[in-house]
C-alpha atoms as one frame of an Amber mdcrd trajectory, in Angstrom:
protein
 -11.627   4.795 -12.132 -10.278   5.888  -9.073 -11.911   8.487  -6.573 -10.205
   9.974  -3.806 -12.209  10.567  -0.818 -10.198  12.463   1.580  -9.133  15.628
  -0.296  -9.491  18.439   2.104  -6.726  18.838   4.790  -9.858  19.538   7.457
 -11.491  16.342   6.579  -8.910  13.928   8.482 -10.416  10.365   8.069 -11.862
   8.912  10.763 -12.725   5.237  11.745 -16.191   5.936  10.563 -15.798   7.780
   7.321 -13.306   5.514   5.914 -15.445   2.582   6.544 -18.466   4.357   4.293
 -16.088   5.496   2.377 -14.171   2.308   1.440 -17.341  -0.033   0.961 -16.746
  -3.654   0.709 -12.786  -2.853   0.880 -12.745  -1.747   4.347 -12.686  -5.517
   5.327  -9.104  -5.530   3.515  -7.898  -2.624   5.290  -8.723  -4.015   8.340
  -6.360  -7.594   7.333  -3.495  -4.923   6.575  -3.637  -3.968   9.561  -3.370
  -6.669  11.625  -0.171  -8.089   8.960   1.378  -4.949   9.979   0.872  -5.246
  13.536   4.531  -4.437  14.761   4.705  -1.223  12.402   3.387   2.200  13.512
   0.650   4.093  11.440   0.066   7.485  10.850  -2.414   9.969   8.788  -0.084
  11.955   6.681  -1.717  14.798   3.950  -0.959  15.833   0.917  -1.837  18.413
  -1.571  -1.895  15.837  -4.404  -3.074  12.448  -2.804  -4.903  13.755  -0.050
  -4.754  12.000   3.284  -2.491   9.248   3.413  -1.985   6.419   5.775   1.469
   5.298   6.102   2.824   2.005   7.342   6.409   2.222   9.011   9.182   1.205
  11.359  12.417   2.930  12.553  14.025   2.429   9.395  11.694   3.235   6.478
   8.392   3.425   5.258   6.935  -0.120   4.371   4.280   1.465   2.346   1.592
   4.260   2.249  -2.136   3.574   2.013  -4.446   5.901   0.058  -8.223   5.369
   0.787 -10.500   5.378  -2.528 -13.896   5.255  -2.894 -14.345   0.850  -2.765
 -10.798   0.623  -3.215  -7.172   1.171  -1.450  -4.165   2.515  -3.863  -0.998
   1.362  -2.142   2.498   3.229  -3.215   5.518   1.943  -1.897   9.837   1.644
  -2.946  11.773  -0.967  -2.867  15.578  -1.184  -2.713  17.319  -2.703  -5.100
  18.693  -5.625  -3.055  14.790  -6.387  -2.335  13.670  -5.841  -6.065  16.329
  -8.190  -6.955  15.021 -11.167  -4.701  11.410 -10.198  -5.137  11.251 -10.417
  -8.769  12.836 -13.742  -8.178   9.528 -14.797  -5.966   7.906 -17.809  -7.854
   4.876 -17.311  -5.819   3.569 -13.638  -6.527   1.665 -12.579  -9.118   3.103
 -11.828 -12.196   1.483  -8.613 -12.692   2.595  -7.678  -9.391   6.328  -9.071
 -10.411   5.753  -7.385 -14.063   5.129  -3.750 -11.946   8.368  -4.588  -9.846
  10.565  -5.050 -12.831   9.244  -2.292 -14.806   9.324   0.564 -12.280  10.767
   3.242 -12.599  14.180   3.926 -10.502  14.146   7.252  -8.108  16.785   8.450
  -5.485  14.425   6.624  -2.714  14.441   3.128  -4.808  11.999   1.603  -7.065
   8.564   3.161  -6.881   5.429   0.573  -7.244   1.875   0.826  -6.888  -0.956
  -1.110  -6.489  -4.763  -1.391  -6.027  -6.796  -3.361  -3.651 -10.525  -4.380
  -5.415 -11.232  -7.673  -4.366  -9.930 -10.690  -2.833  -7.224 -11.595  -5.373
  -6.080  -7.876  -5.562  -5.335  -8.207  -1.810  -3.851 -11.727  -1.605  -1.444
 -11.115  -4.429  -0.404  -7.855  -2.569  -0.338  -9.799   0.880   2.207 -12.368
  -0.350   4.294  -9.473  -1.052   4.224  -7.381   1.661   5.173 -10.541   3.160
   8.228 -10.953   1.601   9.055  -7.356   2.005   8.975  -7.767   6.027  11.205
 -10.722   5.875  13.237  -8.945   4.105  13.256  -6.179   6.523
């Protein structure tokens, strides 16, 4: 079940907090960062996610990163050009390619979102993100 862990606007995370906060996930954080060297990062808040890390460039946002208690929640959109060569990726996961092809279609582009447990959860998600900056 998921627990959010930066609710409060006055309770901006901080390098120490979200390491107690995220546990054993903070290691995977951590690995994001460093794939997405060359994008810039920012804390972001929200009445209904709370605070919000998001991952970006000059054109879009790659994704956002919500920190949970032993777990990360990342939300991002795809175009439809990229959904249409991602879903054709023999290499991802097919629950991540089953979450591609079934989401649902908004103004922005195809809203997905995953979570970040363990090892698998964040290699499966790594191959994509991947993909989604070659594409970029």
């Amino acid at each position: 079940m998921e627990e959010k862990i930066f609710l409060e606007k006055a309770n901006k995370p901080t390098d120490e907090n979200i390491k107690i906060g995220l546990g054993k996930v903070h290691a995977y954080l951590n690995k994001l960062n460093d794939l997405t060297k060359n994008y810039s990062k920012d804390w972001y808040f929200s009445k209904r996610s709370g605070w919000m890390l998001k991952y970006y460039d000059k054109k879009k946002a790659l994704f956002y990163l919500i920190p949970l208690k032993n777990e990360l929640k990342i939300s991002l959109t795809l175009r439809e050009s990229e959904k249409e060569i991602i879903i054709k990726e023999k290499s991802l996961d097919n629950n991540i390619l089953t979450k591609i092809e079934t989401a649902k279609k908004y103004i922005e582009g195809f809203a997905v979102q995953f979570n970040i447990r363990d090892e698998d959860d964040y290699m499966n998600f790594k191959l994509l993100i991947e993909k989604l900056i070659e594409l970029r």
